[in-house]
N, C-alpha and C positions, 0 to 999 in steps of 0.2 A: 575290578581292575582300577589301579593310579594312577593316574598321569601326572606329570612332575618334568618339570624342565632339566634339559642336560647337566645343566650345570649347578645341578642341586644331587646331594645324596641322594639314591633310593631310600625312602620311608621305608619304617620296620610297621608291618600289617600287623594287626589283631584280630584274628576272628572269634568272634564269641556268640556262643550259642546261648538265647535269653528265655529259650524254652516255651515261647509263646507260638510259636510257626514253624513251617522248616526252609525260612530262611532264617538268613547269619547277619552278624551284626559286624561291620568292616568300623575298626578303630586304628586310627596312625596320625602323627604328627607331621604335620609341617610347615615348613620355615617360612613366613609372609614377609621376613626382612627385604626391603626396598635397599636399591644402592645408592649410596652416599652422595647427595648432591654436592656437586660442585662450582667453586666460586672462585668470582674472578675478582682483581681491583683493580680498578682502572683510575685516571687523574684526570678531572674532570673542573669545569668553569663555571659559574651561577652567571651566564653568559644572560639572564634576566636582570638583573643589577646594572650591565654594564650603559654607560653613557655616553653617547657617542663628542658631546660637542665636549664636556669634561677629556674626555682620552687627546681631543686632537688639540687644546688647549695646552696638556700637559706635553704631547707633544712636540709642540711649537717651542716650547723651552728646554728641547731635550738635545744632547749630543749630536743628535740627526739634522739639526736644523742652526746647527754652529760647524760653518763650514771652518773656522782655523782647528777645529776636534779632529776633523776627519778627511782635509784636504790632504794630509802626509802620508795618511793609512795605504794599505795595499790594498789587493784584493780579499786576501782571508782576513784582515784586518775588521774592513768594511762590513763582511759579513758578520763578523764576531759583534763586533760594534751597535749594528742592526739587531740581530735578536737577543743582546744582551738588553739594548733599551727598550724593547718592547715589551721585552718578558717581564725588567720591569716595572713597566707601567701597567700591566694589568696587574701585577702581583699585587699593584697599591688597590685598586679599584677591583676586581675580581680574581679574588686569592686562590691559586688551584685548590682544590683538596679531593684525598680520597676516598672513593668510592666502591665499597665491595657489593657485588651484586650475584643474584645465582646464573649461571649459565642454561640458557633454554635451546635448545636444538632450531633453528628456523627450518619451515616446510621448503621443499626445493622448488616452487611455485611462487614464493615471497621475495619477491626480488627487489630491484632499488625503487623501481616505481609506487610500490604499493608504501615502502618504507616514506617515502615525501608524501605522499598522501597521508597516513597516518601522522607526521609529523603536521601536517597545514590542519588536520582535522584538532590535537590537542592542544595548536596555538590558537584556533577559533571557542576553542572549547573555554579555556582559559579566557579569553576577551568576554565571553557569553556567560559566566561565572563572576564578572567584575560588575556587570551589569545589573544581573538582578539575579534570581533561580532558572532553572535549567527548564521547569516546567511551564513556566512562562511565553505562551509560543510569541505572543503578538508584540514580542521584545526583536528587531529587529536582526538583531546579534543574533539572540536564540535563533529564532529561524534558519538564519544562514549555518549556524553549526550542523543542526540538524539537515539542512538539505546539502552540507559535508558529510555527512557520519551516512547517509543513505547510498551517496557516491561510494563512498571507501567501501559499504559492504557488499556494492554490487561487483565492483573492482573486485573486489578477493573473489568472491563467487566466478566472476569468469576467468582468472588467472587462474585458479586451483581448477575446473572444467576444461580449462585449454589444454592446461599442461597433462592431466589425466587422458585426455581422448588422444593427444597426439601420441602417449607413451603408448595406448593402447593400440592403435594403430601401427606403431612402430615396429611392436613385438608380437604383432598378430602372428605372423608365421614361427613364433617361436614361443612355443607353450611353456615350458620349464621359465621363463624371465618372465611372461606372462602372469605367472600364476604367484612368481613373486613380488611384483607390481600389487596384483590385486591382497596378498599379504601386507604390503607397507597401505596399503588404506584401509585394510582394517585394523588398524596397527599390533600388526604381530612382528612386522619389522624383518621378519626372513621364512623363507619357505616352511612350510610342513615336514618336520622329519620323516619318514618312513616306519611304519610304526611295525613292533617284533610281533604282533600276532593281530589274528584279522579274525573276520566275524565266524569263519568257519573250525578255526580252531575252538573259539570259545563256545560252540556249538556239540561239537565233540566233549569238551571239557564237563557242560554240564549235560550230557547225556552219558557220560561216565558215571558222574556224580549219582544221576535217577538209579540208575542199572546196580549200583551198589546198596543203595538203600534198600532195608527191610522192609 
C-alpha cells in the first residue's frame, strides 16, 4: 500500500517478482517537488547609518524651520510640506532601498512581545560583536547578550506552552478540533483524512492471496 497526498496523482505501482521469496517487490514514482517559495519586497532604511545631531542640523535649515515658507500654507499644504522635507532629509542620509526577502509563516504564539525581545536581543548582539568575539564571556557586553539570548528562549518556551495548553483546554470537549490542534504541532498542518481501507480488509486481501497460491 501508498500513501500519497490528495493533491498529488495516484502513482502507477509495479510489482515485480525477483524470484528470491514469495514476496514482491513494490516499484513507483513519486513527485518530492516542494512549492515555490514565495517573496516579498519591501522598502526598507539602513536606519544604523542614521545620525541623529546631523538630521536635526539639517533640519533646522530646512522649509520647516522658515516660518515665511509655511506661514501661508493650509492645512494639506502643511502636511505635504512636512513629509516632503523629511523624506528628504533622510533620502540624503539614509536612502531607502529595496529589499526582497522570502516570506516565512509566524507561529500563532509569536506575538509582538517576543518580536521586541528578539529585536533588543540582535541590537545587544551586534554591540557584543563590536567588542570583541561572541565567546569571550568575561567581555562585559558578551555576557549581557547572552543573559539576553537565555531570556528570549525562555520567553518562547512559555508563549508557545501557554498558548498550546490553553488551545487544549479549550477544545477539550471537542475531539475533531482537538485532534486538529494536535496535527498543526506535529506539523501536518490539518487533520488525518479518512483512509479507503483499514486493517481488516488488508487482512482479507492477503489471505486471498495465501488461499490461491500453489
Amino acid at each position: 500500500m501508498v500513501c500519497t497526498r490528495d493533491d498529488l496523482p495516484p502513482p502507477a505501482i509495479d510489482i515485480i517478482d525477483v524470484g528470491l521469496s514469495d514476496h514482491r517487490l513494490l516499484r513507483w514514482t513519486s513527485s518530492l517537488r516542494r512549492s515555490p517559495p514565495v517573496y516579498v519586497t519591501s522598502s526598507r532604511r539602513p536606519w544604523r547609518s542614521f545620525d541623529q545631531d546631523v538630521f536635526q542640523a539639517d533640519l533646522l535649515v530646512s522649509a520647516l524651520c522658515d516660518e515665511g515658507r509655511w506661514s501661508v500654507l493650509d492645512g494639506d499644504e502643511l502636511i505635504k510640506l512636512y513629509d516632503d522635507t523629511v523624506t528628504t532629509l533622510l533620502d540624503r542620509q539614509v536612502p531607502s532601498k529595496n529589499v526582497t526577502r522570502r516570506r516565512r509563516p509566524s507561529n500563532h504564539w509569536y506575538d509582538e512581545e517576543c518580536r521586541c525581545a528578539k529585536r533588543s536581543l540582535r541590537s545587544l548582539e551586534r554591540v557584543a560583536r563590536r567588542t570583541g568575539p561572541l565567546s569571550d564571556t568575561t567581555l562585559a557586553a558578551v555576557s549581557t547578550s547572552l543573559l539576553e539570548r537565555r531570556r528570549y528562549f525562555d520567553l518562547i518556551r512559555g508563549k508557545r506552552s501557554e498558548y498550546w495548553t490553553t488551545r487544549v483546554e479549550s477544545e477539550r470537549l471537542q475531539p475533531s478540533r482537538l485532534w486538529q490542534s494536535f496535527g498543526q504541532v506535529m506539523g501536518r498542518g490539518r487533520a488525518p483524512v479518512a483512509a479507503d481501507i483499514d486493517a481488516s480488509v488488508l487482512h482479507r486481501f492477503f489471505r486471498r492471496q495465501s488461499l490461491q497460491r500453489p
